[in-house]
N, CA, C and O atoms as CSV, one atom per row, in Angstrom:
chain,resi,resn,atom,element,x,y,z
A,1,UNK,N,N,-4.439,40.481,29.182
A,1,UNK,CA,C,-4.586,39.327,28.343
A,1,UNK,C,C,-4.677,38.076,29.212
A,1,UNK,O,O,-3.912,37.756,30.122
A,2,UNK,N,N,-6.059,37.241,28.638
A,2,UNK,CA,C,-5.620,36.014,29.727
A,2,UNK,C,C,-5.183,34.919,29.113
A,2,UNK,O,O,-5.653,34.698,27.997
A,3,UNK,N,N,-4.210,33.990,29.661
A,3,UNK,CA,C,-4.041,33.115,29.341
A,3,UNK,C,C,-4.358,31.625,29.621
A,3,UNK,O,O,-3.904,31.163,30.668
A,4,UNK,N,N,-5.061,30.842,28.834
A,4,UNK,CA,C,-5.435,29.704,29.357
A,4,UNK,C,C,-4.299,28.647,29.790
A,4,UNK,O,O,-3.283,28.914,29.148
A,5,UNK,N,N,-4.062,27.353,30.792
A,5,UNK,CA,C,-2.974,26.695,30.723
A,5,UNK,C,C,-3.926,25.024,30.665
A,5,UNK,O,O,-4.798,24.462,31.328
A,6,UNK,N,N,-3.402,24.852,29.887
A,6,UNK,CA,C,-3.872,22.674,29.809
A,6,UNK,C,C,-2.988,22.238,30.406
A,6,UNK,O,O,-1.868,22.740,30.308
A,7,UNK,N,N,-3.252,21.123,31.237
A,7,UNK,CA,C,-2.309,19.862,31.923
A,7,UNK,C,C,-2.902,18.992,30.922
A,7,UNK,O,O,-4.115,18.921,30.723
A,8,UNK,N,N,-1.719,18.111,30.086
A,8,UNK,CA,C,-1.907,16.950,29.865
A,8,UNK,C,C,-1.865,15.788,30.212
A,8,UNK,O,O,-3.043,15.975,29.911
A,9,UNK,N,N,-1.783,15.129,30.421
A,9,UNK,CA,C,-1.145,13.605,30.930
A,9,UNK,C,C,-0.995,12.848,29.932
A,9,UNK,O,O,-1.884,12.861,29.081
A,10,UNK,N,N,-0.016,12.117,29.782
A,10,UNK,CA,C,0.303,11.282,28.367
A,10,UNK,C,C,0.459,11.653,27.565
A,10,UNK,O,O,0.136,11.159,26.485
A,11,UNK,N,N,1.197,13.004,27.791
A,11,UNK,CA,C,1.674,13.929,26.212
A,11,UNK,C,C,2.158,13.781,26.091
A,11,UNK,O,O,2.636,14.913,26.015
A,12,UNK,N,N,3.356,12.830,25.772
A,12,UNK,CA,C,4.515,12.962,24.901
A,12,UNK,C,C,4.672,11.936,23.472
A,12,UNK,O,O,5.802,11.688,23.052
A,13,UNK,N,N,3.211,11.271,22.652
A,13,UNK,CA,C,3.315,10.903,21.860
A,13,UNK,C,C,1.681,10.750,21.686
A,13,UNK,O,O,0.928,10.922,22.644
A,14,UNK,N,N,1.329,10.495,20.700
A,14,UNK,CA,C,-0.320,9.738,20.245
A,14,UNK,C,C,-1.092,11.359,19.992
A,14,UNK,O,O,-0.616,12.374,19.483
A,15,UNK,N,N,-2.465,11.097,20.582
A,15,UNK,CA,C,-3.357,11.622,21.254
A,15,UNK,C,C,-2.920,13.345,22.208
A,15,UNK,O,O,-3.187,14.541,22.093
A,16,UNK,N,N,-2.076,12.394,23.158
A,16,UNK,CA,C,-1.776,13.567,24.167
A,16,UNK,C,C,-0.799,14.661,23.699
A,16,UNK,O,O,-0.659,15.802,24.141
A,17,UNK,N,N,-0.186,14.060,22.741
A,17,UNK,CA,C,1.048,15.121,22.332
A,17,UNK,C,C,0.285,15.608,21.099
A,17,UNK,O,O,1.239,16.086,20.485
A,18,UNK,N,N,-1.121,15.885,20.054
A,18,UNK,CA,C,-1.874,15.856,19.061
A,18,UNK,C,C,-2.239,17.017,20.292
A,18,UNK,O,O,-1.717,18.126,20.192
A,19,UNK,N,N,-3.249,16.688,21.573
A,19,UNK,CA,C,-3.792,17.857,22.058
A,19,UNK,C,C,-2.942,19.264,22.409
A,19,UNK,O,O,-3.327,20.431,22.342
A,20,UNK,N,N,-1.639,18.712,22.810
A,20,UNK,CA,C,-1.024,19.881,23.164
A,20,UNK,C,C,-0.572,21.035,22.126
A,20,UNK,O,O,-0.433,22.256,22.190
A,21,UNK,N,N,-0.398,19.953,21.051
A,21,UNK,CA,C,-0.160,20.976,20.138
A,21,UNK,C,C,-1.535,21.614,19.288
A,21,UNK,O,O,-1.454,22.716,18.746
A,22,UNK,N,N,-2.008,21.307,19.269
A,22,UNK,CA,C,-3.658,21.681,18.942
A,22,UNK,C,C,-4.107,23.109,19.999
A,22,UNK,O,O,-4.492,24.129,19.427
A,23,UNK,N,N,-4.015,23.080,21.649
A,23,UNK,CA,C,-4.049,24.006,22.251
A,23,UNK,C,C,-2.935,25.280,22.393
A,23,UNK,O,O,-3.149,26.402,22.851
A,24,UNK,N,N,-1.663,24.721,21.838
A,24,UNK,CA,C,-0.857,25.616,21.452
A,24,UNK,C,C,-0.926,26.644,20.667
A,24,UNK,O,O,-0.548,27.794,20.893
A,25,UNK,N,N,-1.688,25.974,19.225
A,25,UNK,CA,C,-1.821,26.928,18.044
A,25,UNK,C,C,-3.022,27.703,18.363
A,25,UNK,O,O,-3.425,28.598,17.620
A,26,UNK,N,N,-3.728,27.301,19.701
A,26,UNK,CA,C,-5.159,28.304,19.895
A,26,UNK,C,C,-4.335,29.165,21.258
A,26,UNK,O,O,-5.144,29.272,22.179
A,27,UNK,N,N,-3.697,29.458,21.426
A,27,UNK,CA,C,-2.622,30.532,21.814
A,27,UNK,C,C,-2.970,29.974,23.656
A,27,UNK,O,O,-2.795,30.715,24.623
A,28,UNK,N,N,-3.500,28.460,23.739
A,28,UNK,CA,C,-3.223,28.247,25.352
A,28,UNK,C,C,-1.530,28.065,25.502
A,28,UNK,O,O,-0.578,27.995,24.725
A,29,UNK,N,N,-1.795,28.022,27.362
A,29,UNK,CA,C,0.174,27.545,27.053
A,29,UNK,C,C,-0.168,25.798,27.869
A,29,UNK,O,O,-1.303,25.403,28.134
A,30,UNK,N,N,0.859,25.162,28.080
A,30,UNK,CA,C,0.260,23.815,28.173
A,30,UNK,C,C,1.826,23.413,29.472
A,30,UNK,O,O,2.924,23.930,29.680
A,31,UNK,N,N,0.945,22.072,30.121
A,31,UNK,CA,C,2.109,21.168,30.736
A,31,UNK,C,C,1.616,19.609,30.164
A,31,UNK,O,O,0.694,18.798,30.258
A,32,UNK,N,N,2.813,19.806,29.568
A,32,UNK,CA,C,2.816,17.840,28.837
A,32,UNK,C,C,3.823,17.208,30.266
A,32,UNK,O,O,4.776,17.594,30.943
A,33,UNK,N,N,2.986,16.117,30.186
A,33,UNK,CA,C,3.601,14.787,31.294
A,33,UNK,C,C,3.810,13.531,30.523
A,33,UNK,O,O,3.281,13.270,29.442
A,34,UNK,N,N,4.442,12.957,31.035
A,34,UNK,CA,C,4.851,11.721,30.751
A,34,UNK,C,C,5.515,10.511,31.482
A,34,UNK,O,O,5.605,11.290,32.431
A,35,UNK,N,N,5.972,9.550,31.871
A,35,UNK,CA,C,7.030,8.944,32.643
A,35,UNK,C,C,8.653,9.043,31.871
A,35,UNK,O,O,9.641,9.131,32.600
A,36,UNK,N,N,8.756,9.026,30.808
A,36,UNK,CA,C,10.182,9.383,30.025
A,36,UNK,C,C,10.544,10.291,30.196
A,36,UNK,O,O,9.991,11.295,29.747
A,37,UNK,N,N,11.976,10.340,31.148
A,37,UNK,CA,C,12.375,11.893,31.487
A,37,UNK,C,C,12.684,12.278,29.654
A,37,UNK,O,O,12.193,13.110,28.892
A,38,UNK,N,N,13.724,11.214,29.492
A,38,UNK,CA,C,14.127,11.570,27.884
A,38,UNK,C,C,12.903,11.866,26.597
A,38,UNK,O,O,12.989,12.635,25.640
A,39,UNK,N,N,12.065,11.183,26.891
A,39,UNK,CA,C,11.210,11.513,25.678
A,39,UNK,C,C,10.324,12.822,26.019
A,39,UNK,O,O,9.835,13.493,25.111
A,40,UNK,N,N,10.134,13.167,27.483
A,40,UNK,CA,C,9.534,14.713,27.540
A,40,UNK,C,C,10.061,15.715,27.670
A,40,UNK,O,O,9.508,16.813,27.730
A,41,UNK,N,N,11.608,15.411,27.754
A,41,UNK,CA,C,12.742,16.427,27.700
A,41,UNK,C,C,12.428,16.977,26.103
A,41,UNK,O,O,12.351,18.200,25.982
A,42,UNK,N,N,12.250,16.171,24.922
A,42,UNK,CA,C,12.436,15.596,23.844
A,42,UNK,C,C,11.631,16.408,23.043
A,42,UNK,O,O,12.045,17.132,22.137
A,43,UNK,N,N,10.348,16.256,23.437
A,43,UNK,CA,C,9.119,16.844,23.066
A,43,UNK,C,C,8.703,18.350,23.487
A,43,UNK,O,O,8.201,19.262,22.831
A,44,UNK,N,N,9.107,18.252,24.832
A,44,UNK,CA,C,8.741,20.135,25.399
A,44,UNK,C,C,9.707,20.782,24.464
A,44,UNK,O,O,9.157,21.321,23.504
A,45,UNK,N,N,11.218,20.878,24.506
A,45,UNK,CA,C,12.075,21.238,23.742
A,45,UNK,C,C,11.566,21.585,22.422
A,45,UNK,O,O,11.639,22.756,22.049
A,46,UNK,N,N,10.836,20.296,21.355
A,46,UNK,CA,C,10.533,20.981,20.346
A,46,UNK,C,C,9.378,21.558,20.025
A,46,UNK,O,O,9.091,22.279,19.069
A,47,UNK,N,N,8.361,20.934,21.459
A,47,UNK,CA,C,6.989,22.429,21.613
A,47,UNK,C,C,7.842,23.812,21.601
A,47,UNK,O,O,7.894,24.608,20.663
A,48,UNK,N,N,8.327,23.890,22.527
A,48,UNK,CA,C,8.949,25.096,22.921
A,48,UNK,C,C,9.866,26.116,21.827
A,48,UNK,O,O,10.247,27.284,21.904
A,49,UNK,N,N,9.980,25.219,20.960
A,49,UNK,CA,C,11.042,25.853,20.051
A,49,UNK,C,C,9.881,26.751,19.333
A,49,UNK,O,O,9.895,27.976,19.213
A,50,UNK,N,N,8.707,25.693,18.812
A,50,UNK,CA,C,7.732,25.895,17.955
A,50,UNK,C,C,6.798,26.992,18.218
A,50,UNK,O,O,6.292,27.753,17.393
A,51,UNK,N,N,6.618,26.956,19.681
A,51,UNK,CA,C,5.645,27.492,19.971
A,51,UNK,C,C,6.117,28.835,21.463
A,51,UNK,O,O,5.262,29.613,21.887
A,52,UNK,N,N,7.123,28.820,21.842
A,52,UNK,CA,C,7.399,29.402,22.568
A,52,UNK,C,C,8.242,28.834,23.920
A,52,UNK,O,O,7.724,27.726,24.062
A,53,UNK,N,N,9.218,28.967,24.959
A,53,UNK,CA,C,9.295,28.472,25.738
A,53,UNK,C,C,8.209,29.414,27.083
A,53,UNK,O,O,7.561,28.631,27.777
A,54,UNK,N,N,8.101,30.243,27.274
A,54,UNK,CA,C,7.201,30.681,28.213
A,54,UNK,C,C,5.733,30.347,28.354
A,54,UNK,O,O,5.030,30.780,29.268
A,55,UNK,N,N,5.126,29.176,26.939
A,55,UNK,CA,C,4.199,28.380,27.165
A,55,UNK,C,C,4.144,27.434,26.787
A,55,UNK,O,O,3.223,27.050,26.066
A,56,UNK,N,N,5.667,26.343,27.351
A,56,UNK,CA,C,5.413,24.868,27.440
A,56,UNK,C,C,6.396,24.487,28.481
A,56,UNK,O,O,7.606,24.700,28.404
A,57,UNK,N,N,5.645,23.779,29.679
A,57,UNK,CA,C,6.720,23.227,31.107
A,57,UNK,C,C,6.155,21.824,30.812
A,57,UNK,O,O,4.963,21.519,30.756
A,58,UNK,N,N,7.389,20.905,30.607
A,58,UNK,CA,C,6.999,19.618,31.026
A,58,UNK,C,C,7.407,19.454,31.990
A,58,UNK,O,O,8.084,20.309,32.561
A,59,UNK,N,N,6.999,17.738,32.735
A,59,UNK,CA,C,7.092,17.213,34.674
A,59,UNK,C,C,6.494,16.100,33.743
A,59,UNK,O,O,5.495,15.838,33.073
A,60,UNK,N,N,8.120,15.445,34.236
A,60,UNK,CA,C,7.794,13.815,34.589
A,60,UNK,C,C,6.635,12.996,35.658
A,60,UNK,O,O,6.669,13.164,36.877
A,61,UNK,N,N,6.092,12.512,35.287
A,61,UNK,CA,C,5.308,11.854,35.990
A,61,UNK,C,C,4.126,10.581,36.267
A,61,UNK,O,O,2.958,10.667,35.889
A,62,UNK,N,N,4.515,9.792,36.760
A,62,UNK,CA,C,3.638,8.545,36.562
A,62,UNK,C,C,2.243,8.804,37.129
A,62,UNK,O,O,2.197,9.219,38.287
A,63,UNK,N,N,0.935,8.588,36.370
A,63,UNK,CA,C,-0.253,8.717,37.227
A,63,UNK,C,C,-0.798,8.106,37.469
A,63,UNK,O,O,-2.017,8.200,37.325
A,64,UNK,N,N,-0.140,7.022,38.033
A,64,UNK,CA,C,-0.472,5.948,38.960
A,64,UNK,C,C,0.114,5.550,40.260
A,64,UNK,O,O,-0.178,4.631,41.024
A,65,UNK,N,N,0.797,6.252,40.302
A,65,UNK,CA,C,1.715,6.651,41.449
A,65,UNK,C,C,1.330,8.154,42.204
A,65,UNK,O,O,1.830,9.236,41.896
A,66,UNK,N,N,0.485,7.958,43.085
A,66,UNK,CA,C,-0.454,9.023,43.664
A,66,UNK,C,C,0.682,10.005,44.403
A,66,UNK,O,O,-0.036,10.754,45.065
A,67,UNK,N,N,1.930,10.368,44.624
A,67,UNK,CA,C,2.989,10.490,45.109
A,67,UNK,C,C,3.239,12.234,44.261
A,67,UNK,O,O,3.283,13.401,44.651
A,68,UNK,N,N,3.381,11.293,42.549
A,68,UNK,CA,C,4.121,11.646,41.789
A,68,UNK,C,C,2.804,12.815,41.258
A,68,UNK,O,O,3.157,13.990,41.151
A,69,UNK,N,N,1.760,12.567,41.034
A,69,UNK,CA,C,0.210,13.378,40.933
A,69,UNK,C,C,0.296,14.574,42.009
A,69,UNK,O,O,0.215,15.728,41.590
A,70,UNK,N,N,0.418,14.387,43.052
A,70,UNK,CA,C,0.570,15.211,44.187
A,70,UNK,C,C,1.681,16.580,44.061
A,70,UNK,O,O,1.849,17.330,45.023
């Protein structure tokens, strides 16, 4: 079985957190980012509940900070 994986960036509300869960229910597994440790703690938690924890890892991260991308 293969499994697809999405990186998001800016998933943890709007848009970005709309795609992840959108690729969830099409059986990808996903990494949501964000800069809020608390609000992507927040959000993977209740991907994860929803949808599985073995396909949702969040990582803090600013992407503008070429450091933190790396």
């Amino acid at each position: 079985m293969l499994i697809k994986c999405v990186v998001i960036t800016g998933s943890t509300k709007g848009i970005g957190l709309g795609l992840a869960e959108e690729f969830l229910e099409r059986d990808c597994a996903v990494v949501i980012s964000g800069r809020s440790k608390q609000r992507l703690e927040t959000e993977a938690r209740r991907l994860a509940q929803r949808f599985g924890e073995r396909r949702v890892l969040g990582h803090v991260c600013d992407v503008t900070e070429y450091a933190q991308v790396r």
